[in-house]
Each structure stands twice: as structure tokens, then as C-alpha cells.
N, C-alpha and C positions, 0 to 999 in steps of 0.2 A: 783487648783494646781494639776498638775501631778506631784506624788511622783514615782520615780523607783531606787529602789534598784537593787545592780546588786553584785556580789558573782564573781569574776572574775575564785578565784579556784574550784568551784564548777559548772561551767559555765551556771547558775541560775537567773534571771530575773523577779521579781515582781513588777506590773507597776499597781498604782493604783489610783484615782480619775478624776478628767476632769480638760483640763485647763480653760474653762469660759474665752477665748480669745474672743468669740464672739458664736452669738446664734446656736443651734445643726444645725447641715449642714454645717452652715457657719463660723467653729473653725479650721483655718487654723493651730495651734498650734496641738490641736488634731488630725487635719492630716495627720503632720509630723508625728508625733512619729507612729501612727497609721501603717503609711506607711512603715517607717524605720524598726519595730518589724515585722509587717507581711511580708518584705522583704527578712528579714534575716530567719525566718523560710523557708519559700520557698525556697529562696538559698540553705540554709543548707540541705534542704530535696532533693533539683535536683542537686545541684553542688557538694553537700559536700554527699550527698547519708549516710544522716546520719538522724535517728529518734530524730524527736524534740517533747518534752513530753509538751502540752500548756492544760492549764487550766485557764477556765473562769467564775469569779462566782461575780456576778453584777458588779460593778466597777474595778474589782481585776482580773487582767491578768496575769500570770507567766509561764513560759516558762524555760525548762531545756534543757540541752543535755549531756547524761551521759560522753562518752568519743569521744573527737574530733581530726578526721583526721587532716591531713593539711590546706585542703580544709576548712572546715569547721573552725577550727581558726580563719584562715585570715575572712572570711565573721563576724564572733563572733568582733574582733577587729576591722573590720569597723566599725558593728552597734554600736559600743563604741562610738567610735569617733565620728559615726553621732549623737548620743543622746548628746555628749558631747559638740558639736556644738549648737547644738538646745537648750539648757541648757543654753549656753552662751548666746546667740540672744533674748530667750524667760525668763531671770532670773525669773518674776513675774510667770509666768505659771510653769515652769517646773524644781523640783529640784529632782539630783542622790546626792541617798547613796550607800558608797562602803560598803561590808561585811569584806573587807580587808584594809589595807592599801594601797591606791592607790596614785600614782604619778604624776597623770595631775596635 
């Protein structure tokens, strides 16, 4: 199970363990989200021109962005909504926690 926490006012991001969808390489679950987080940093760092703080320590990935432009929002609320997707599609593999009260 991928557990990821997500901090919307703090715009903060802790994604931790594996989803065991299927064997390493071939964890289609793992590389949605994989993809989606490493996406959104990228974006945020060439579109949104904004410093994303990522740390990785064995299983445990988190990802910050102190204060977001516009640009950078908008990219932050998609990868919401793409986890938010893949949450629903993947229930067994992959559960979000808000820090907040959230209204999906």
C-alpha cells in the first residue's frame, strides 16, 4: 500500500511504502504515482520557476514548496487530483491522507 499524505495549507507531500500491484519493474500502480509526483516537481521547478524541497529516505518520499505562484498552484491541484484518481481506480494499493479537512 502506498500511503500519501498531503498538507494542502502547507503545500507538503509524504508518499510512503510500495503498492505490490505487481513485481518491481513491472508495478504499474507504482508508476503512476511515481510519475505523477516526479511530474509535478518538474513542472513546478520549469513552469512554476519555483524551488521544490524533495527528500528521500528508503521508502519515504516528501516533497514541499514553501510559497506558490500561480503557476505552480494550478500544477500542485492537478497532482491532487491525479493522485485523487489513482486512489480511486487503485483503492487496494493506494490510500491519501489530508492534514486538513478536505472536500473531495
Amino acid at each position: 500500500m502506498i500511503d500519501i499524505t498531503i498538507s494542502e495549507t502547507a503545500h507538503r507531500l509524504v508518499a510512503c511504502g510500495h503498492a505490490l500491484f505487481d513485481e518491481k519493474g513491472r508495478d504499474i500502480v507504482c508508476a503512476a504515482v511515481s510519475v505523477t509526483l516526479q511530474g509535478w516537481v518538474v513542472g513546478t521547478r520549469l513552469l512554476g520557476k519555483q524551488d521544490v524541497r524533495v527528500w528521500q529516505q528508503g521508502d519515504t518520499w516528501e516533497a514541499r514548496v514553501e510559497h506558490m505562484n500561480e503557476e505552480s498552484l494550478l500544477l500542485w491541484k492537478n497532482m491532487i487530483l491525479m493522485l485523487d484518481i489513482l486512489s480511486r481506480q487503485y483503492p487496494e494499493y493506494i490510500r491519501l491522507h489530508w492534514e486538513e479537512n478536505h472536500g473531495s
